[in-house]
C-alpha positions in Angstrom: 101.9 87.7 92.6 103.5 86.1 89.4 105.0 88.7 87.1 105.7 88.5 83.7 107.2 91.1 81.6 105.6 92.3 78.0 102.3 91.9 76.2 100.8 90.8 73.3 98.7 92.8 71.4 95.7 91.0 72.5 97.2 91.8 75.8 97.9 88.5 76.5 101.1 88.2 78.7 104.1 86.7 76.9 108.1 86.6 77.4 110.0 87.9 74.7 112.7 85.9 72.9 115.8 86.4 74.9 117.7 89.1 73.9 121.4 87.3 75.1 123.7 85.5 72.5 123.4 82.4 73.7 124.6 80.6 70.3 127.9 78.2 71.0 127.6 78.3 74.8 127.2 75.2 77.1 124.4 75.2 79.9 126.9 75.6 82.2 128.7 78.7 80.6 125.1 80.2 80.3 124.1 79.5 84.0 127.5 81.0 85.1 126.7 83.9 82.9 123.1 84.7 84.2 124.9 84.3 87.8 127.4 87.0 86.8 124.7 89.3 85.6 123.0 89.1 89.0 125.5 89.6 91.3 127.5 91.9 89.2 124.3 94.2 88.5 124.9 96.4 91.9 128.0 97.6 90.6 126.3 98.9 87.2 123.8 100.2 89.4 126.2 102.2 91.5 128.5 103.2 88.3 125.4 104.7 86.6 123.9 106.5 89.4 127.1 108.3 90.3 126.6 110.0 86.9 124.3 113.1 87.5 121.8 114.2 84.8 123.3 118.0 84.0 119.9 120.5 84.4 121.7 122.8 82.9 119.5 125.1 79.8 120.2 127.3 77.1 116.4 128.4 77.4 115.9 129.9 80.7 115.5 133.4 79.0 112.3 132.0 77.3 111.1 130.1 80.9 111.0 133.2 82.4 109.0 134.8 79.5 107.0 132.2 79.8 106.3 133.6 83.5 105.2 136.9 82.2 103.4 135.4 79.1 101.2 134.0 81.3 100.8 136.1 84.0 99.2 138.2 81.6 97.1 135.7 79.9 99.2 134.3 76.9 98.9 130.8 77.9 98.4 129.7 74.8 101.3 131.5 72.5 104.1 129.5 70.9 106.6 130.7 73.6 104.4 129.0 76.7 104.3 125.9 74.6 108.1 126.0 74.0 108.9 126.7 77.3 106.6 123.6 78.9 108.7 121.3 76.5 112.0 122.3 78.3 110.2 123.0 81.7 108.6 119.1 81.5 112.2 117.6 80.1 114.3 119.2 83.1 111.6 117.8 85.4 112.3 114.6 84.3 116.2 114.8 84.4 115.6 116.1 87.8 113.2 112.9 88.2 116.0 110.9 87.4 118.9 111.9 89.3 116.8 111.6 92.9 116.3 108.2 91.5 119.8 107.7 91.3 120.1 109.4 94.4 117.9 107.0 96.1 119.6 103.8 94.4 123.0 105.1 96.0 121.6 105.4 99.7 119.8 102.1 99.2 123.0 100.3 97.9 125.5 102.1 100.8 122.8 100.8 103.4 122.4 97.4 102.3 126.6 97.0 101.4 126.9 98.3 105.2 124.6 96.4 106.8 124.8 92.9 104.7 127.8 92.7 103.2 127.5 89.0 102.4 124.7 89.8 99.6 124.5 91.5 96.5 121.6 94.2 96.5 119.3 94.0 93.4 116.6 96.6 92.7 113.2 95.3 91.0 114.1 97.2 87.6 117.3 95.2 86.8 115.3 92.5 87.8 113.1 92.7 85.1 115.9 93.6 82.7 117.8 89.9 83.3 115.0 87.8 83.3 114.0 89.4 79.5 117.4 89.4 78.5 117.5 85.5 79.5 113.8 84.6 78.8 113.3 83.8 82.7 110.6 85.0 84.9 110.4 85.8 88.5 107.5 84.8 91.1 106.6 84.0 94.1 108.6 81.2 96.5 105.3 79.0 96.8 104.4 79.5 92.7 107.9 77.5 92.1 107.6 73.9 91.5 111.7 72.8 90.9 114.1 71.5 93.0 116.3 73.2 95.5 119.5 71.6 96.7 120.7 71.1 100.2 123.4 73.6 100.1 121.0 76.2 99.0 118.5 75.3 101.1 120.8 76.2 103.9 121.8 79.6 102.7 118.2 80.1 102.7 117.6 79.1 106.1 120.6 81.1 107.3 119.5 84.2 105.5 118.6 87.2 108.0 118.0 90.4 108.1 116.7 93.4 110.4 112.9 93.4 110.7 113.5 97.2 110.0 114.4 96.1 106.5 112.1 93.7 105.9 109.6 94.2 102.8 105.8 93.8 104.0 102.6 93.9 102.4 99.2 96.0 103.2 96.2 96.5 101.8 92.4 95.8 102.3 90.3 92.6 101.6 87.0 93.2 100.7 84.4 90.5 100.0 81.2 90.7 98.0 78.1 90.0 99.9 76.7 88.4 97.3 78.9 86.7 94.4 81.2 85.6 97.4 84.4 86.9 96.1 87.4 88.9 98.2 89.1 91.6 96.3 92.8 93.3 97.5 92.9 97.1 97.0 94.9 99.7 98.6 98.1 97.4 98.3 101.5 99.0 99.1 105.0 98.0 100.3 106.1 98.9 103.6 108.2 98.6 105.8 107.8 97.0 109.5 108.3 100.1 111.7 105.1 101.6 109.5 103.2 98.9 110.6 101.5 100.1 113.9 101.2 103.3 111.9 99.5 101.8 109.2 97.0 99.4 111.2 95.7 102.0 113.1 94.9 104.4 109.9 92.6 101.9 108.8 90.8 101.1 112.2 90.1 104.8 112.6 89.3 104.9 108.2 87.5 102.0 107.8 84.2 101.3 109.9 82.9 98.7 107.8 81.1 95.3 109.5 84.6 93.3 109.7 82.4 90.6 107.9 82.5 93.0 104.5 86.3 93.7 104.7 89.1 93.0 107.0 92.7 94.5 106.5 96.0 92.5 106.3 99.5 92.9 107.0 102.1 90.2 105.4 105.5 90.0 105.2 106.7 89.8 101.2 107.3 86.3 100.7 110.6 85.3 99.1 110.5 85.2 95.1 112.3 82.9 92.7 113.8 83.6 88.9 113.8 80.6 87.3 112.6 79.5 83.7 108.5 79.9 83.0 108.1 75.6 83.6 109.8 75.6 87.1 106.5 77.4 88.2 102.9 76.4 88.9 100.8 78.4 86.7 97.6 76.5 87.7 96.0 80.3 88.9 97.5 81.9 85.6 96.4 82.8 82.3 99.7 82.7 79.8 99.6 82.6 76.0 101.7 82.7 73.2 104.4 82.7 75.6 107.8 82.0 73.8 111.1 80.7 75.4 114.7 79.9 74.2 114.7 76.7 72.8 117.6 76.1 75.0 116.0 75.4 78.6 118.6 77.3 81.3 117.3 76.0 85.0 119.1 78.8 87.1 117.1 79.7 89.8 117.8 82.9 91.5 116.2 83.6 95.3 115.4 87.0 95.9 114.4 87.9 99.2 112.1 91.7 98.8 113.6 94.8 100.9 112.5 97.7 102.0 114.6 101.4 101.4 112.9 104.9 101.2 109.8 104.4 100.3 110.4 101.4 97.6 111.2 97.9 97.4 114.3 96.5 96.6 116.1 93.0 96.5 119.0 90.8 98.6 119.8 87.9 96.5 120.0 85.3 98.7 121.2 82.4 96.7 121.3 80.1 93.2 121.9 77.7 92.1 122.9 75.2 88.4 122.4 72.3 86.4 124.0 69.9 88.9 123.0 70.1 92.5 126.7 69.3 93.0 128.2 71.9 91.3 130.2 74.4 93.8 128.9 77.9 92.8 130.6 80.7 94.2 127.4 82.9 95.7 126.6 85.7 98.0 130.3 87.3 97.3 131.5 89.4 99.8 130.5 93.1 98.1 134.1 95.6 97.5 
């Protein structure tokens, strides 16, 4: 699945300008400074989550009225509606802080377990790629090339099945236009597999020539500027890039944490296949 980050108003997927001042910098200096921001990005992560949201309110005296208010009906008065405004933004505080909760457990189990690579989650993701008008896909959508040295990190990269990221869903196919849809596709992890193919054997009693259900492992994904991929099976318009063309190539390879799915960055690479760049630092 190729994913791009904003839309047009025609809803056409684009790629916003990037945000970065990239003005009096050399390739180089930029491709060291998109490397930074992606191994660097756990310890942000960790910095901001340690900071609790306070759920602390001056209006718990009209939550509780709000209790009685409508208990007896008055669900409708000014007070209720007050009172839902503070209720919904302590909710979402709350919200916020098991988030942070979770991307604290997530980054303690991954330091632990592989301290070689940086943990990344999806969201920050996302927030490099716009800031440096890349894009992230896919190992089989990218088209560039990948030098020896990398190569090998790649083919030395392992993890726990436990952790790996995996893919399930159902593929349906249309009797008579011929066409296969996915639906019910979630991340998992591989210890919910068994689980997981047996729900839909004892859900699912279709003829197995109508729909058949699928287990994959999440492929490894690729940042890398918008031309290093094939976008043969994609619709882009309007897209705009930097005028200054940055091929940094970031391998990602998808995790699996309580529930979500996360990142290991496994390696990048520069401009020059020679260049030496310091990767996969051991994590403090």
């Amino acid at each position: 699945m190729f994913k791009l980050f904003k839309k047009s108003a025609n809803n056409e997927v684009v790629v916003a300008e990037p945000k970065a001042k990239l003005k009096g910098k050399t390739i180089n200096e930029i491709i060291d400074e998109i490397h930074e921001n992606f191994y660097t990005e756990v310890d942000r992560l960790l910095a901001s989550a340690k900071i609790s949201n306070s759920l602390d309110t001056d209006k718990q005296d009209l939550i509780d009225k709000r209790k009685r208010l409508v208990a007896l009906g008055f669900s409708g008065s000014k007070e209720v509606a007050e009172a839902d405004v503070e209720i919904a933004r302590l909710a979402a505080l709350e919200q916020e802080n098991k988030k942070k909760e979770h991307v604290i457990a997530a980054i303690n189990h991954f330091s632990f377990k592989y301290p070689n690579y940086k943990f990344i989650t999806e969201e920050s993701v996302k927030k490099i790629c716009a800031k440096y008008s890349l894009v992230y896909g896919e190992a089989s959508k990218y088209i560039g090339t990948i030098p020896d040295k990398n190569l090998k990190h790649i083919e030395d990269f392992k993890i726990d099945t436990e952790d790996e990221c995996s893919e399930a869903g159902i593929i349906s196919f249309r009797r008579f236009s011929g066409d296969t849809i996915k639906s019910g596709v979630t991340f998992r992890s591989s210890k919910e597999r068994l689980v997981y193919e047996q729900s839909i054997k004892d859900t699912y009693t279709f003829p197995s020539m109508y729909y058949r259900e699928y287990f994959d492992a999440c492929p490894l994904e690729i940042a890398a500027p918008l031309k290093d991929f094939n976008m043969t099976d994609h619709e882009v318009k309007d897209f705009k890039i930097s005028k200054i063309e940055i091929p940094d190539p970031v391998v990602l390879k998808p995790v699996f944490f309580g529930g979500q799915k996360h990142y290991l960055i496994v390696t990048a690479w520069g401009q020059e296949a020679s260049d030496e760049l310091v990767v996969n630092q051991k994590m403090n």
